[in-house]
N, C-alpha and C positions, 0 to 999 in steps of 0.2 A: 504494500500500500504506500503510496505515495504520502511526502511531508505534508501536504497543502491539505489532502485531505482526512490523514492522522489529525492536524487541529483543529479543521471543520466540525469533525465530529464529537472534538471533543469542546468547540465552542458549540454543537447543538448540545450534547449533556449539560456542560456550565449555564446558558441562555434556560433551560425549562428548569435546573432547579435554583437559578437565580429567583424565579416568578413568585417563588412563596414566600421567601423574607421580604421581596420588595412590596406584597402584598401588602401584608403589613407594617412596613417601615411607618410610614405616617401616624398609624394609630400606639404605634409604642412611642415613638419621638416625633409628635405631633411640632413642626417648627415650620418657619418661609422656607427654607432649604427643602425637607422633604415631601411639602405640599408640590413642590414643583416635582419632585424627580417620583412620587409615589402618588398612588391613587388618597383622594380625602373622601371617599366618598363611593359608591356602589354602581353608578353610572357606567356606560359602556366604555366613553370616552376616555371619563380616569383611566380604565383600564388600560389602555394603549401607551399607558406611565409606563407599566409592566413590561411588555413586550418589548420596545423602544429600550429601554433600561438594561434588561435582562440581558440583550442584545450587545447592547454598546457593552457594557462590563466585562461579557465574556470575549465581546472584541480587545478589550483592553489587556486580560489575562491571557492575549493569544498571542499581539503584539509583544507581552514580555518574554513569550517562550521565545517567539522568534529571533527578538532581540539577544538575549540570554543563548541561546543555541549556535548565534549566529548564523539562522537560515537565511539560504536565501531565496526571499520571496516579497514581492511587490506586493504594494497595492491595498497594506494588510485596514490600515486605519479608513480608508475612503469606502474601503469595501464593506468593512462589520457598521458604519454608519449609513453606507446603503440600503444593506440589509437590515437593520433596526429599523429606518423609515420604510422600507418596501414594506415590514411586516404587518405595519399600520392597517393599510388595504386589503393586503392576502388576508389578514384575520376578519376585518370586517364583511370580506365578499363572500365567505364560507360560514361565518359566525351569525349575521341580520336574518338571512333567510330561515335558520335554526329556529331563532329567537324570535322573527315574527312568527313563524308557523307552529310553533308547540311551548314558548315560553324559555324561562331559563332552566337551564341543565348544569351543575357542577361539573359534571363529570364528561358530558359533548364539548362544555368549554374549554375544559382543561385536554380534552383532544385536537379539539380543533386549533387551542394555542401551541399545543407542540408540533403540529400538521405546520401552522404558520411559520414555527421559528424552522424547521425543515427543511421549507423554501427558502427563508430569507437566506437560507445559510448557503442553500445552493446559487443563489445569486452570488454572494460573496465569493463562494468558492470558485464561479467562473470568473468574476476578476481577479482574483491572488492567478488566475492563471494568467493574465493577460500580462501584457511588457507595461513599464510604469506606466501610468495616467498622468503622473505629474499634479498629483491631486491630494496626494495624503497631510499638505500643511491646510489645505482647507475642512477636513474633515472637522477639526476644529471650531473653526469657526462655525459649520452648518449643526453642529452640536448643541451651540450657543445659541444659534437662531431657534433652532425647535424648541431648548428648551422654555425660550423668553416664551414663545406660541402655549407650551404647557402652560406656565405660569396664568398669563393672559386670561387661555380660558377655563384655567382654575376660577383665577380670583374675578372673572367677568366673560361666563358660559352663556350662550344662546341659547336661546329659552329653545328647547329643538331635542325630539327623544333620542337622540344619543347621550346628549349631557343631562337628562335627568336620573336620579338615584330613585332609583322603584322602589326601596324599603326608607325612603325617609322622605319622597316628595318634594326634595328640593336640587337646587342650581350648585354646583360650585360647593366650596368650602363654607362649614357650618360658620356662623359668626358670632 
């Protein structure tokens, strides 16, 4: 088995069991810092804290291997932020139709989230194949952009069912 995909895989394990502390981060260490990076709240949209999150982290732990190993492979940082944001949609175009047609499922979720981090991962993985992008000092930066976009529609959610919480009937962060 190849290096690129030795860590993919082992960024999809780290991505789905990263999902359950970041679950809950916010509600053990409720603060501004983890309202942004964690769900405050049961809404769909919080949820995509998760994913996004889960993602980028276990991109970060994969960057250190590679760094630390000194493989060589491009592309590593632009790509596990790729795939964090791609996972956004992969999870919601397989996840809405679930949830409008039979309501919510623990257990279809927690499938269909690691179905989601699967692909994201294979998109990554077809970039670390690719020759540089020339893009890894921006990955950064598009980090920062999403996460202010988190923030945002934390603390100022559109009235719109993805951002409402079905077990408390409200918007956003309690106050």
């Amino acid at each position: 088995m190849n290096k690129i995909k030795k860590i993919k895989i082992l960024g999809i394990i780290l991505a789905f069991l990263l999902t359950f502390p970041l679950h809950f981060l916010y509600d053990k260490l409720p603060c501004f810092v983890t309202s942004i990076i964690a769900p405050v709240n049961e809404s769909i949209w919080e949820h995509m804290k998760i994913l996004f999150g889960s993602i980028l982290l276990a991109g970060v732990i994969q960057k250190i291997i590679v760094n630390t190993k000194k493989l060589d492979i491009s592309n590593v940082c632009i790509s596990n932020f790729t795939a964090a944001l791609a996972s956004i949609p992969i999870f919601l175009a397989m996840y809405l139709p679930v949830y409008n047609g039979v309501g919510e499922n623990l257990t279809i979720t927690i499938i269909i989230m690691f179905i989601a981090i699967i692909i994201a991962e294979i998109i990554s993985y077809i970039m670390m194949k690719k020759e540089d992008l020339k893009l890894e000092n921006m990955a950064i930066i598009f980090t920062i952009t999403v996460y202010v976009i988190f923030g945002l529609l934390t603390y100022f959610p559109p009235e719109n069912k993805l951002f409402i919480d079905p077990t408390n009937l409200i918007y956003g962060i309690k106050n």
